[in-house]
Gaussian input, Z-matrix of N, CA and C with variables (Angstrom, degrees):
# hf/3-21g

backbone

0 1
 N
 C     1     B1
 C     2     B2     1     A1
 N     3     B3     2     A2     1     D1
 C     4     B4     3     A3     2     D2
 C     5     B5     4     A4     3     D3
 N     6     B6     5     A5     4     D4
 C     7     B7     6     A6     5     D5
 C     8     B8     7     A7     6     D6
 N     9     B9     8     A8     7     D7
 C    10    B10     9     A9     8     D8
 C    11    B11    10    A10     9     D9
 N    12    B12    11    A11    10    D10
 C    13    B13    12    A12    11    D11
 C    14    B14    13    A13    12    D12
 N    15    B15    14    A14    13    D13
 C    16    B16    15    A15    14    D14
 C    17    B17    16    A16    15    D15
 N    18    B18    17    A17    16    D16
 C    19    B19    18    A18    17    D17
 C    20    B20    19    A19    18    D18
 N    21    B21    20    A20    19    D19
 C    22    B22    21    A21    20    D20
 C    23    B23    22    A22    21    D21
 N    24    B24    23    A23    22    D22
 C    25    B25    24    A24    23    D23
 C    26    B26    25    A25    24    D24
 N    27    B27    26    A26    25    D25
 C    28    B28    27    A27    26    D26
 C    29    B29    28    A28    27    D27
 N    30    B30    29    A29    28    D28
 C    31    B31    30    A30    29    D29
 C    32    B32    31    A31    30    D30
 N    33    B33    32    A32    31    D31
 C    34    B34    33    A33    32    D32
 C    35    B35    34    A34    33    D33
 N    36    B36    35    A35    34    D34
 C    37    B37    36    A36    35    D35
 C    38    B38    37    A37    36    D36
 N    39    B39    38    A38    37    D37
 C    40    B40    39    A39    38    D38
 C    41    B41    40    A40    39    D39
 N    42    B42    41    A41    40    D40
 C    43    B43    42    A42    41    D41
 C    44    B44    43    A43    42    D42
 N    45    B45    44    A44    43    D43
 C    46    B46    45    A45    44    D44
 C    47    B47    46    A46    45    D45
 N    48    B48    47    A47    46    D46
 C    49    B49    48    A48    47    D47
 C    50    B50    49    A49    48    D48
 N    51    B51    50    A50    49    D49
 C    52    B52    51    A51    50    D50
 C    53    B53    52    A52    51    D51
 N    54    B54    53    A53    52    D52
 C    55    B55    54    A54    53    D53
 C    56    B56    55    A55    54    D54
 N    57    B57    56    A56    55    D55
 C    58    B58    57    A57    56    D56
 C    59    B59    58    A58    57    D57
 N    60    B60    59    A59    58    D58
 C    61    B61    60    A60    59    D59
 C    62    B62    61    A61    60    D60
 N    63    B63    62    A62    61    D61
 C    64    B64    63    A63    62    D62
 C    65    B65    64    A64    63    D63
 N    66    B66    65    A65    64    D64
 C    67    B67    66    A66    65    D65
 C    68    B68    67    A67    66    D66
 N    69    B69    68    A68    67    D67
 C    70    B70    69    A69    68    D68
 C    71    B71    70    A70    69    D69
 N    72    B72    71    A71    70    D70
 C    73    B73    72    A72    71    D71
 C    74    B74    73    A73    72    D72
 N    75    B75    74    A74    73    D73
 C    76    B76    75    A75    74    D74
 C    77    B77    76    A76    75    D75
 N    78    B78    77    A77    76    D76
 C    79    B79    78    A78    77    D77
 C    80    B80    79    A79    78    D78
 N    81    B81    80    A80    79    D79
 C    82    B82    81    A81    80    D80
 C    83    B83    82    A82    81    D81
 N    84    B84    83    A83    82    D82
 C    85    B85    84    A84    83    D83
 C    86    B86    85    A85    84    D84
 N    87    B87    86    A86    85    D85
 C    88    B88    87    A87    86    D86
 C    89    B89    88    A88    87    D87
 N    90    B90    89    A89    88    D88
 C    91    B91    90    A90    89    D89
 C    92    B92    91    A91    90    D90
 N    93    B93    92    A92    91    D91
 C    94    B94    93    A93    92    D92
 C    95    B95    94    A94    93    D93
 N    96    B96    95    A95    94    D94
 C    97    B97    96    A96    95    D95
 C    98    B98    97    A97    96    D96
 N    99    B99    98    A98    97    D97
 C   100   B100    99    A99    98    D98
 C   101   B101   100   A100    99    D99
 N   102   B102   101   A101   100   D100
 C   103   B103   102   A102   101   D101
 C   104   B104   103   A103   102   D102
 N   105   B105   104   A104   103   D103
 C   106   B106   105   A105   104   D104
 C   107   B107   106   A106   105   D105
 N   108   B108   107   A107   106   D106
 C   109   B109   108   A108   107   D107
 C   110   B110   109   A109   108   D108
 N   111   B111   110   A110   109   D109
 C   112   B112   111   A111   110   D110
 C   113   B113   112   A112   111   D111
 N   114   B114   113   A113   112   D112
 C   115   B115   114   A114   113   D113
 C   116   B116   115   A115   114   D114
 N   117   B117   116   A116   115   D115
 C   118   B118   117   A117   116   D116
 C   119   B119   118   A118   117   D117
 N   120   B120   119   A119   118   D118
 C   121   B121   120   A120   119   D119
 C   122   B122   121   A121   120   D120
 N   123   B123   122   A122   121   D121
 C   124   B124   123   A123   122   D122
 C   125   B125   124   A124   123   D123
 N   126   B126   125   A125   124   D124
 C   127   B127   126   A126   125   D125
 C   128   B128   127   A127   126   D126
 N   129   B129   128   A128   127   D127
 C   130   B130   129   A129   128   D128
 C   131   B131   130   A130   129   D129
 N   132   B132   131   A131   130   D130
 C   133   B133   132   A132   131   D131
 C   134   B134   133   A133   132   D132
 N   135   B135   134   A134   133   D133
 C   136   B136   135   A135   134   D134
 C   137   B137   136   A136   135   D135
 N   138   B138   137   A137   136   D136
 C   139   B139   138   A138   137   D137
 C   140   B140   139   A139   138   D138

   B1=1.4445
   B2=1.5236
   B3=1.3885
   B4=1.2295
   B5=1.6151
   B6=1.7485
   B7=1.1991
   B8=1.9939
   B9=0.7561
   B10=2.2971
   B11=1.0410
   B12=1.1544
   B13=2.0884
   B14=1.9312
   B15=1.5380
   B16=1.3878
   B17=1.4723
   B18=1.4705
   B19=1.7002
   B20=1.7897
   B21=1.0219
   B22=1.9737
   B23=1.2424
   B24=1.1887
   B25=1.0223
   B26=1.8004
   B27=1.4332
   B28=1.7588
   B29=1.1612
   B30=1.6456
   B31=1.3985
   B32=1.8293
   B33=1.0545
   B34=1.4424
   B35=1.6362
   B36=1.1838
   B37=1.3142
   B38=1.0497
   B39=1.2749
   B40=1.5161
   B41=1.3800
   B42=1.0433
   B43=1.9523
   B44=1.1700
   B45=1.8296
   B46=1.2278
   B47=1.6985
   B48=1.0733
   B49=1.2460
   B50=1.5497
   B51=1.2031
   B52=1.2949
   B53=1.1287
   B54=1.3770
   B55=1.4325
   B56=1.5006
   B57=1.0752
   B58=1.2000
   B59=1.9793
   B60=1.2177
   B61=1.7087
   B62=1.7478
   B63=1.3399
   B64=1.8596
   B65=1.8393
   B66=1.8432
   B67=0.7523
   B68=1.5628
   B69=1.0557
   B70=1.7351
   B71=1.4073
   B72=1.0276
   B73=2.1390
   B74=1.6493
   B75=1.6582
   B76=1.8291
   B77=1.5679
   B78=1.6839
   B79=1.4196
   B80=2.1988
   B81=0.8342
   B82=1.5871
   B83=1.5449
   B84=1.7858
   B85=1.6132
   B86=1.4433
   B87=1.3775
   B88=1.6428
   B89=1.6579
   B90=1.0202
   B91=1.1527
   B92=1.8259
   B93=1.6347
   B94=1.0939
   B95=1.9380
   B96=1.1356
   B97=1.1607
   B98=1.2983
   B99=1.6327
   B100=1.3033
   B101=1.3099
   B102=1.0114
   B103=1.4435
   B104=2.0123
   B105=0.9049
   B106=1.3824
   B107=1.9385
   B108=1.5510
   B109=1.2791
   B110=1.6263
   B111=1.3858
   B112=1.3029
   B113=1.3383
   B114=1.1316
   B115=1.4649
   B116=1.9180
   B117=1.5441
   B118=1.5237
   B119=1.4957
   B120=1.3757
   B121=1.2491
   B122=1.5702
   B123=1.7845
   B124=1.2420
   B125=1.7887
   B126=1.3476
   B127=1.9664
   B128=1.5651
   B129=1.5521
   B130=1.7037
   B131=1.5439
   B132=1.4821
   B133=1.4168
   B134=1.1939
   B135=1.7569
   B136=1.4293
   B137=1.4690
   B138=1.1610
   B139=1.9260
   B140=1.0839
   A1=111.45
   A2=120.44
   A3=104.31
   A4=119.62
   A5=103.41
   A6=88.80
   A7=101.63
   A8=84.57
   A9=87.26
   A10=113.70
   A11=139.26
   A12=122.29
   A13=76.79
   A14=86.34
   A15=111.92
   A16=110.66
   A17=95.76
   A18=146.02
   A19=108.53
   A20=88.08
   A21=82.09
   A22=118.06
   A23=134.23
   A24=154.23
   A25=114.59
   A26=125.98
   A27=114.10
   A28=94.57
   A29=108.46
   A30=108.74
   A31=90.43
   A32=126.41
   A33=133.86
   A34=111.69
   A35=130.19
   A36=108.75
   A37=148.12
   A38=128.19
   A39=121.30
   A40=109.58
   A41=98.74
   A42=129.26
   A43=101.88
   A44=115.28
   A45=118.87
   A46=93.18
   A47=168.09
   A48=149.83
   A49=122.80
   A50=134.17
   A51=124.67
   A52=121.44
   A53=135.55
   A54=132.77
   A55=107.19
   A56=138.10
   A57=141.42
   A58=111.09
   A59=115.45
   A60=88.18
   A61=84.28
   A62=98.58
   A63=110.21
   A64=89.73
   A65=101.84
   A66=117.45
   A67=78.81
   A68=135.69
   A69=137.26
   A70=108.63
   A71=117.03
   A72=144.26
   A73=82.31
   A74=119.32
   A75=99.39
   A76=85.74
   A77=90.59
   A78=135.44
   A79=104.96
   A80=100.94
   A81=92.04
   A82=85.59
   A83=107.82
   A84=93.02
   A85=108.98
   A86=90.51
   A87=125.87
   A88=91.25
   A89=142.19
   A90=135.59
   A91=120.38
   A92=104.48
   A93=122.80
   A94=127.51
   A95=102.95
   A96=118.39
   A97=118.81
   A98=104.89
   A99=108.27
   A100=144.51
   A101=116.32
   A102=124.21
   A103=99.31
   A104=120.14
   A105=126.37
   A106=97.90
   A107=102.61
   A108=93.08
   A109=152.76
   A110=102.69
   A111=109.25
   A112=107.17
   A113=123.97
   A114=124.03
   A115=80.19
   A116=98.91
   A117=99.42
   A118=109.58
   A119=128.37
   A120=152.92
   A121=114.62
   A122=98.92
   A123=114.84
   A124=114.98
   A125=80.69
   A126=91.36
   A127=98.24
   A128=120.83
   A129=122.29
   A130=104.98
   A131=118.56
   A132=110.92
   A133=116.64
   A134=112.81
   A135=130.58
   A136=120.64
   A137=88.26
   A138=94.24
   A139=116.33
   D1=-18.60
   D2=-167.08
   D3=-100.92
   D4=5.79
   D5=164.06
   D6=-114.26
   D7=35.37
   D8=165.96
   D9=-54.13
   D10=152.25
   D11=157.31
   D12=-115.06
   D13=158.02
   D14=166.29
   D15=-135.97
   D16=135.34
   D17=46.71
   D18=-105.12
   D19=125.03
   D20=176.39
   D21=-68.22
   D22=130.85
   D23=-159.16
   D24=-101.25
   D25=139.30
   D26=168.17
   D27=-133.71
   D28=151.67
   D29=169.08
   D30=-165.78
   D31=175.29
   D32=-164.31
   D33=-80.49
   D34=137.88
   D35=150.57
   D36=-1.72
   D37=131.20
   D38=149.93
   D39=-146.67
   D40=167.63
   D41=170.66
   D42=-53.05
   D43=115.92
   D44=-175.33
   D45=92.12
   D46=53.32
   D47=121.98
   D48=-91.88
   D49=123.77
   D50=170.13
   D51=-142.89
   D52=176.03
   D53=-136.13
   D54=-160.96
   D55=137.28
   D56=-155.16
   D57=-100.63
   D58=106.37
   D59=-149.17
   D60=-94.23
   D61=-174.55
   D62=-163.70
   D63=-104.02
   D64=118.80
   D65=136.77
   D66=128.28
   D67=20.64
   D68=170.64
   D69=-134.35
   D70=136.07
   D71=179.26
   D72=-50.57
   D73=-71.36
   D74=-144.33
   D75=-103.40
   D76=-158.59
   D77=-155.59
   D78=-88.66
   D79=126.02
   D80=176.89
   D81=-117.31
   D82=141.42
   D83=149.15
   D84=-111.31
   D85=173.54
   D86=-142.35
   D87=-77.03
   D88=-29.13
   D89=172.54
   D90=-56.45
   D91=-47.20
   D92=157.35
   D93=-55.98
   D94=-9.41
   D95=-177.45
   D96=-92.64
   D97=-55.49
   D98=152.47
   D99=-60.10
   D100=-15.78
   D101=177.72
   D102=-97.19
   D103=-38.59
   D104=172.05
   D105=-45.96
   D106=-64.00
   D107=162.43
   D108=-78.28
   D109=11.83
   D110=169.00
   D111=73.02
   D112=49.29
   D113=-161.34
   D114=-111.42
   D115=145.12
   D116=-179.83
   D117=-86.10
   D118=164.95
   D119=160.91
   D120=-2.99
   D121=-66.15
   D122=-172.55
   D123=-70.73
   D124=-29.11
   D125=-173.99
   D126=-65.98
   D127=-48.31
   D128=-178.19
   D129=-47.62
   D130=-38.76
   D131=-161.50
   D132=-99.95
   D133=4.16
   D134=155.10
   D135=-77.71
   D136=-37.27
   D137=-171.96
   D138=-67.63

């Protein structure tokens, strides 16, 4: 929490975004994430 900025902000994906998940040192991106999870086509272009 203490490095958040506020107001939080949402907006969709993109190419090049990644996210630091809990309990790993680096950076995964989010594309890789999704597909790691088997998330379908339509769900990527929702998220």
């Amino acid at each position: 929490m203490d490095k958040l900025r506020f107001p939080l902000t949402l907006r969709r994906w993109q190419a090049g975004d990644s996210f630091m998940p809990r309990g790993l040192k680096s950076k995964k991106l989010l594309s890789y994430f999704l597909i790691g999870q088997k998330a379908p086509l339509n769900l990527k272009d929702e998220a």
